[in-house]
C-alpha positions as CSV (number, residue, x, y, z in Angstrom):
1,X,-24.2,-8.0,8.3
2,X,-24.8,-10.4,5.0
3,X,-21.8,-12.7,4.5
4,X,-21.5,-10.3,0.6
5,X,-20.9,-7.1,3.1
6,X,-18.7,-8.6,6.1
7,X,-16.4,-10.3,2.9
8,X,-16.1,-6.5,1.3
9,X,-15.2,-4.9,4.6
10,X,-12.5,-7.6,5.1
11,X,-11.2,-7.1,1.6
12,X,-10.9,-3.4,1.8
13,X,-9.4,-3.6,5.4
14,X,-6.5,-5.8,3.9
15,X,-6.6,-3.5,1.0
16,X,-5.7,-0.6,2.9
17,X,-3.1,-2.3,5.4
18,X,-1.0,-2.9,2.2
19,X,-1.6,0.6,1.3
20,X,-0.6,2.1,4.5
21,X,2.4,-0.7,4.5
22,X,3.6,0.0,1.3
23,X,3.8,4.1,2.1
24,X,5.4,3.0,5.5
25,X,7.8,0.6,4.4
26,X,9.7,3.3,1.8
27,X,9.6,6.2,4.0
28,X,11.2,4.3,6.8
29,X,13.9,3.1,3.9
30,X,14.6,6.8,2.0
31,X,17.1,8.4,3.6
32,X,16.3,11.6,5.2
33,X,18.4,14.1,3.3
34,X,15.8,13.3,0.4
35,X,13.0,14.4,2.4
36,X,15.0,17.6,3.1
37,X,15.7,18.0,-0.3
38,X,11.9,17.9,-1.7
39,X,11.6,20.9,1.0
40,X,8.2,19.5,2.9
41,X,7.7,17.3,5.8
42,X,10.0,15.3,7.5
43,X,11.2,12.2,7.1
44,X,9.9,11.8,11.0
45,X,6.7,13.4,10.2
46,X,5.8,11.0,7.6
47,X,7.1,7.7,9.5
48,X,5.2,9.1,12.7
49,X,2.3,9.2,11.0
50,X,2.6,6.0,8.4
51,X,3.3,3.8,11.1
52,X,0.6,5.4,13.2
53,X,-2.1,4.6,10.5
54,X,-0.8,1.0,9.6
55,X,-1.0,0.0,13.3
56,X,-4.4,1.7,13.4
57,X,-5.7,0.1,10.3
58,X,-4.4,-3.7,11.4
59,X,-6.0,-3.2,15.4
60,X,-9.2,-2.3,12.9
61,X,-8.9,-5.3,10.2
62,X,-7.6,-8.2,13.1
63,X,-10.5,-6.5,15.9
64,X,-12.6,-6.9,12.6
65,X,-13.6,-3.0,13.4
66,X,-15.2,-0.4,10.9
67,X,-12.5,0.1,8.3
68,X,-13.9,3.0,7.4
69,X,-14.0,5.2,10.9
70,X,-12.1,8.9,10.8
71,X,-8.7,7.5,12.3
72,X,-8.8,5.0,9.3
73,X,-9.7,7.0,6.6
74,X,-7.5,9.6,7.5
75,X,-4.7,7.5,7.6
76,X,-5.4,6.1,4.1
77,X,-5.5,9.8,2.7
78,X,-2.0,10.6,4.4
79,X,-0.6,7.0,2.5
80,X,-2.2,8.2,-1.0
81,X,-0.3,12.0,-0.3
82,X,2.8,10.1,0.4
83,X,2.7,7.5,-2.5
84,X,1.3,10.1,-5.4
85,X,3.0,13.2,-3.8
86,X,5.9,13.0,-1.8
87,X,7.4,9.6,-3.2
88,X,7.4,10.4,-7.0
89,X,9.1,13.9,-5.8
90,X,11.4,12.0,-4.2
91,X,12.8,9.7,-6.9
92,X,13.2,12.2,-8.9
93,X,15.6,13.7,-6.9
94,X,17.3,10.3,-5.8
95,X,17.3,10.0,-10.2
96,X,15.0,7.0,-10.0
């Protein structure tokens, strides 16, 4: 792999560990009545699979693995739901 292509993958990888610790990191933190409130998925649900993808993404990155296999990219789209969806939803109710 040219040095240009290896130096991408490793950017993106540490990209999307921040990502995926970012979403992680505040649904661990909001309490869960506010996930109850917003009326989806648990506050389990989402820390199951946050922390799932993180520790995924950072076996990938340290391994130096694809970045980009299903387990990865899946995980990614789960943090982007969370952060975009679920999150704003959720400060709204908390009045943030």
């Amino acid at each position: 792999m040219p040095l240009s292509m290896y130096t991408l993958n490793v950017v993106l990888g540490y990209l999307f560990v921040a990502v995926k610790i970012w979403a992680f990191v505040d649904a661990i933190t909001q309490k869960k009545e506010v996930f109850a409130a917003v009326g989806r998925q648990s506050k389990l649900f989402w820390s199951a699979l946050l922390g799932i993808s993180v520790f995924s993404q950072f076996i990938s990155v340290w391994t130096q693995g694809s970045n980009y296999g299903i387990l990865q990219l899946v995980g990614l789209i789960l943090a982007i739901v969370y952060l975009v969806d679920q999150r704003p939803k959720m400060n709204e109710i908390r009045g943030k």
